[in-house]
C-alpha positions in Angstrom: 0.0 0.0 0.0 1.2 3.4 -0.6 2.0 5.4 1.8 -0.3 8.5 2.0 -2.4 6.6 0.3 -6.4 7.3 0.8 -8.2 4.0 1.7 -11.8 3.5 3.2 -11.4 0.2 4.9 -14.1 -1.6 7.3 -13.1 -3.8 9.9 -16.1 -6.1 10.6 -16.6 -8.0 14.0 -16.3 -12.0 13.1 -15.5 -15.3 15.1 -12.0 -15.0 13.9 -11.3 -11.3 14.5 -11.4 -8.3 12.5 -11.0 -8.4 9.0 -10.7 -5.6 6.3 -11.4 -5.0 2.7 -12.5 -1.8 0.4 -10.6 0.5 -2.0 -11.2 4.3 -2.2 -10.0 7.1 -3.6 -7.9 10.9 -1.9 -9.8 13.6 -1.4 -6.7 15.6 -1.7 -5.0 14.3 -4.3 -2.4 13.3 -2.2 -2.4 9.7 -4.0 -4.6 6.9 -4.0 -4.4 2.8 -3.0 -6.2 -0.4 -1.8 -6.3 -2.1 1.6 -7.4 -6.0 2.2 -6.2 -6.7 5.6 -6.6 -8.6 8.8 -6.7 -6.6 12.3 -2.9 -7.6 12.9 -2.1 -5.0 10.3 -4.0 -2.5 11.3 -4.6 -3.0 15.3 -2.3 -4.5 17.5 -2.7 -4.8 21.3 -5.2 -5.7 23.8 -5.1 -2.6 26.3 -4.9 0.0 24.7 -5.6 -1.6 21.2 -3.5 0.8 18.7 -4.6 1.2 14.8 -2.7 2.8 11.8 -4.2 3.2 8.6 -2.2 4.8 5.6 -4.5 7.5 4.9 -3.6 10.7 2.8 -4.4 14.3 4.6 -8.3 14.8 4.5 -11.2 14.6 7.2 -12.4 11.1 7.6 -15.9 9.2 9.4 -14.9 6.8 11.5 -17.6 4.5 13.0 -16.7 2.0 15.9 -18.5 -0.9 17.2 -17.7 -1.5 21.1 -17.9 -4.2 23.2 -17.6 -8.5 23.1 -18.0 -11.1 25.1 -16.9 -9.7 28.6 -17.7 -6.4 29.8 -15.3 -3.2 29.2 -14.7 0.4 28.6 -13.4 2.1 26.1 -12.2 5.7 25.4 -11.1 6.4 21.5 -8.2 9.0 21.1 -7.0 9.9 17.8 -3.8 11.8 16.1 -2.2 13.5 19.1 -4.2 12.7 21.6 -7.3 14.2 20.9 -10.4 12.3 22.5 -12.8 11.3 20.2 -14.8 9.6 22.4 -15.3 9.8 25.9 -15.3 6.5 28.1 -17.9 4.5 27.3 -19.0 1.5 29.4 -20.5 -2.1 27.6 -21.6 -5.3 29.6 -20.9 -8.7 28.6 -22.2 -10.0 25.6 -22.8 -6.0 24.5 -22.0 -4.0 21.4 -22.7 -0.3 21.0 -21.8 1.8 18.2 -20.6 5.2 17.4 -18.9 7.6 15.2 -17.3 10.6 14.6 -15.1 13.2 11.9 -11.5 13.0 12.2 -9.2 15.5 10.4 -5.9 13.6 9.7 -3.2 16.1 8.4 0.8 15.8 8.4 2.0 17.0 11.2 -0.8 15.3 13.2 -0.5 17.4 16.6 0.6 21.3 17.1 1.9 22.6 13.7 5.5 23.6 14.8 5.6 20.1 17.0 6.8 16.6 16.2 5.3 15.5 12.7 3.9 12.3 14.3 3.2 9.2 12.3 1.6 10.0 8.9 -1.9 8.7 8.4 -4.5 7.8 10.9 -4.2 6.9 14.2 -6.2 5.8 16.3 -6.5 4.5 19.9 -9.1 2.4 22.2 -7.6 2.8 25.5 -9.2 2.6 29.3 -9.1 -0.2 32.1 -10.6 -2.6 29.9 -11.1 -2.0 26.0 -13.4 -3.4 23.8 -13.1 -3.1 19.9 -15.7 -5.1 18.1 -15.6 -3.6 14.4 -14.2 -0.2 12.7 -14.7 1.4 9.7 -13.1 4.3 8.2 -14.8 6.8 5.2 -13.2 9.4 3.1 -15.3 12.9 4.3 -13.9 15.4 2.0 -16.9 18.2 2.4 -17.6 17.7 6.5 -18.1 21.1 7.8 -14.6 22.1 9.8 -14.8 24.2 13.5 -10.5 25.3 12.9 -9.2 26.2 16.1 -6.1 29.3 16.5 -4.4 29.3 19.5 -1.9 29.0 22.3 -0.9 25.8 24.6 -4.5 26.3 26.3 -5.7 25.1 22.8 -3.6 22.9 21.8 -3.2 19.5 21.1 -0.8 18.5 23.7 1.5 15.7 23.0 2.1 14.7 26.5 0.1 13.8 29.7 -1.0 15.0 31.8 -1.2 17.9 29.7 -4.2 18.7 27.6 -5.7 21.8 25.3 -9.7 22.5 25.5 -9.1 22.1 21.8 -7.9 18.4 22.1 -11.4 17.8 24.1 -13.8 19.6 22.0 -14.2 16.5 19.4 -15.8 14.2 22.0 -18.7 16.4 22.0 -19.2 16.9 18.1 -19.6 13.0 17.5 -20.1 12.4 13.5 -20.3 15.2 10.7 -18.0 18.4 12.1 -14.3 18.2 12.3 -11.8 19.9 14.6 -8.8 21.1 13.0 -6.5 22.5 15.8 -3.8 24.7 14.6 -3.3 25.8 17.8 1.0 26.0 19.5 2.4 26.1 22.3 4.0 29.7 23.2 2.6 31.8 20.5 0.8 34.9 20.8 -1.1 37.3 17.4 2.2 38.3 16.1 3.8 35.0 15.8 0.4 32.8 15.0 0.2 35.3 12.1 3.5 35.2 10.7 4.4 31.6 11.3 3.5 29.4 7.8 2.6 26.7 9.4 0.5 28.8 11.6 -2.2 31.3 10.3 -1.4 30.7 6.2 -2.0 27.1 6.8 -5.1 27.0 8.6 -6.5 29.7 6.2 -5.5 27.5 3.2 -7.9 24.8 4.7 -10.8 27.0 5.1 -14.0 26.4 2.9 -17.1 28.3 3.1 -19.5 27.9 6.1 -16.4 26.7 8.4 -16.2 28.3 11.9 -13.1 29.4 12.5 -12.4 29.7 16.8 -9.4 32.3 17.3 -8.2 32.6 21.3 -4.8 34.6 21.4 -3.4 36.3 24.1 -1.8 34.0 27.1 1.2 34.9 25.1 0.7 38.4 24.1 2.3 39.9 27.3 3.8 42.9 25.8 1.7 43.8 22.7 0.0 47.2 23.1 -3.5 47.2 21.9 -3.2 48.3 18.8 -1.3 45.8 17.6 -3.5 43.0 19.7 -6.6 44.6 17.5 -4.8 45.0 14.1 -3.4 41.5 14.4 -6.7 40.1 15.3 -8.4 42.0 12.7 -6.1 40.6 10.3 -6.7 36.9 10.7 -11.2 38.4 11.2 -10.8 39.7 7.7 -8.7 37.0 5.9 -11.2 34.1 7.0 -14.4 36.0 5.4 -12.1 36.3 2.4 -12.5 33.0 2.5 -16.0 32.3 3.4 -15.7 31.0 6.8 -17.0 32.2 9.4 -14.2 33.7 12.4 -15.4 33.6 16.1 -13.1 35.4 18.6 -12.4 33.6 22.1 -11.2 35.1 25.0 -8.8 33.1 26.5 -9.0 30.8 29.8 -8.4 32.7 33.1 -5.4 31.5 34.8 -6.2 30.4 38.5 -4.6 33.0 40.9 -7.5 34.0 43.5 -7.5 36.7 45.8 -7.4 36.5 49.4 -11.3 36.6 48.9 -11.6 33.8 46.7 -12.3 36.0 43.4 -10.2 35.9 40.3 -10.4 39.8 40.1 -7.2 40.5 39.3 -4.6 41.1 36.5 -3.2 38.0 36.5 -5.7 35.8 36.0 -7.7 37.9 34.1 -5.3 38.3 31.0 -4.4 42.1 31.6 -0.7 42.6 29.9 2.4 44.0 31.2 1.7 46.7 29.6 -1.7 47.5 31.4 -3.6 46.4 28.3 -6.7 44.1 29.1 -7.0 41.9 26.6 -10.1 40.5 27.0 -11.3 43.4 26.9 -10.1 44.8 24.2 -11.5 41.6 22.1 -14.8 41.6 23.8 -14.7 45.5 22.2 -13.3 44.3 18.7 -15.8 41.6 18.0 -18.8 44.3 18.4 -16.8 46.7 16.4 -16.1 44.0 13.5 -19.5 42.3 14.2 -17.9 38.6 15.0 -19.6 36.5 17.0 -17.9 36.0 20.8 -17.2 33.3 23.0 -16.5 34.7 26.3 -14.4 32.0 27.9 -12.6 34.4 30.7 -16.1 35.4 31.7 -17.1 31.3 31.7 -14.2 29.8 32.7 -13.8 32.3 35.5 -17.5 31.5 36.7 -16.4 27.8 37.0 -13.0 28.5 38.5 -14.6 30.4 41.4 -17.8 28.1 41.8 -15.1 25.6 42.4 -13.0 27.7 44.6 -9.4 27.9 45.8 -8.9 23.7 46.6 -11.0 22.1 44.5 -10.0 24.3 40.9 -6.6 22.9 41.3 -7.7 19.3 39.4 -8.8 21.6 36.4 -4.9 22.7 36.3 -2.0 21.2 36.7 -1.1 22.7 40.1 -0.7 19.3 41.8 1.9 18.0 38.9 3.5 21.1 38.3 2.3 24.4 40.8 1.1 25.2 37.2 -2.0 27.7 37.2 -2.6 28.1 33.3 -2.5 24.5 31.3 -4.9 22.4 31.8 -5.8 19.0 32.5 -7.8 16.3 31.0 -10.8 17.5 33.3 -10.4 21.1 32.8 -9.3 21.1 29.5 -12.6 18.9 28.7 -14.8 21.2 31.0 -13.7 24.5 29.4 -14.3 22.5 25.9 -17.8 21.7 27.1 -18.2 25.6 27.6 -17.2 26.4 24.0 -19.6 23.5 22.7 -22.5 25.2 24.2 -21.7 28.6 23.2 -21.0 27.8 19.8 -24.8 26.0 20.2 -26.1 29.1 21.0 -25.0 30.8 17.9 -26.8 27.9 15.4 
């Protein structure tokens, strides 16, 4: 099989294991093949159970049958550790299925990261794992939510590490894709500039896509008219291309006051320059008429309601005295938030 080569291939639950057969053709035109196989050489393992399929770049459905003959619990994972689907429990003798949209791109994680493996990936993972049956279709025109943004976004490559943007796929299921261009340590200037940045996630735009732009952990010294033009920018460029930009204020950082607020510079994003920037986005999008996802505002509702003890498993204070990143649960909480906002603008 060539590699990169686009191949819809369906794994079928049978008394002797999974087996695979079905050519297709790239969406991309990033080459083409055929796949007969047997679950050895696409899935190895037990716990987690690992797959690789030599797929060119493109967004693909992927539908998975879970359970067997004991009971179990699977979580899926894709690329970089995105979560697909969130653990999902099956008795003995049960099968349940689901699907979702996977974008597969090369490199597979944060743009400026490790390139990863090329193809797709995919992972069934959790105390006990059950995968009955996989299938995998070429989804050229799925409608795309593309993420810009900083390490809060990202898809991290490490536990316990994780971006709100590596969680927001388990709550999309079948027929939207997340692709998350979002990198560690940048802010508007360097998301901008950076090729494999900004110019590659507006080459991947079509019309109708949402595109979710939170920039500013990183923007620490930019005065605000810079933080506007830069922003603007990126707002403009993205209706060039028919999509459909929403601006996202970023993810307070958890530094409470002695009263058990968040009212306070640090955690509320204002710059070293005195520039609140938040703010000053919360002003742009009604100036440029972009819809807003105020996740400061939601995410320092949560944080609070919480309080000073029990926000520290939404961060990575235990593993690291680390008040920005986020875990699995608070990345996946704060992606919950953005899923119901983005609900509300439908």
């Amino acid at each position: 099989m060539k590699r990169y080569g686009s191949v819809l291939v369906t794994l079928a639950a049978t008394l002797g294991g999974l087996v695979a057969a079905a050519p297709a053709h790239a969406d991309r035109g990033h080459g083409h093949g055929e796949a007969l196989a047997t679950r050895n050489e696409h899935c190895a393992g037990s716990a987690p159970v690992v797959c690789h399929l030599d797929l060119a770049p493109g967004t693909y459905d992927v539908s998975v049958l879970l359970g067997g003959a004991t009971a179990g619990r699977t979580t899926v994972t894709a690329e970089t550790r995105r979560t697909m689907l969130a653990p999902t429990p099956t008795g003995a003798g049960q099968t349940v299925r689901h699907a979702f949209t996977v974008d597969v791109r090369h490199p597979e994680g944060e743009p400026t990261g490790p390139a990863g493996s090329p193809g797709l990936d995919l992972r069934f993972e959790g105390p006990a794992p059950r995968l009955a049956g996989l299938r995998v279709t070429p989804a050229p025109r799925t409608p795309q939510i593309l993420l810009a943004g900083d390490s809060t976004v990202c898809d991290q490559p490490a536990e316990p590490y994780s971006g709100w943007g590596q969680q927001l796929p388990r709550f999309l299921g079948r027929g939207t894709s997340v692709a998350n261009y979002a990198d560690s340590g940048e802010g508007t200037e360097s998301f901008l500039a950076n090729p494999a940045l900004f110019p590659a996630l507006l080459a991947e735009v079509r019309r109708g896509d949402r595109v979710l732009i939170q920039l500013a952990h990183n923007d620490k010294q930019t005065p605000a008219d810079a933080y506007r033009a830069r922003l603007t920018t990126m707002t403009e460029r993205v209706r060039e291309k028919g999509g459909r930009p929403v601006l996202v204020t970023p993810v307070v950082r958890r530094w409470f006051n002695a009263d058990g607020t968040l009212d306070n510079g640090v955690a509320l994003h204002v710059n070293g320059l005195g520039v609140d920037l938040p703010a000053q986005m919360r002003s742009l999008a009604a100036e440029l008429d972009v819809p807003l996802i105020d996740l400061t505002a939601l995410s320092k509702r949560r944080v609070e309601e919480l309080g000073p003890e029990a926000s520290k498993a939404l961060y990575l204070y235990d593993e690291a005295r680390d008040n920005t990143h986020t875990s699995v649960r608070g990345a996946t909480e704060f992606a919950a938030l953005v899923r119901d906002a983005l609900r509300e603008m439908r």
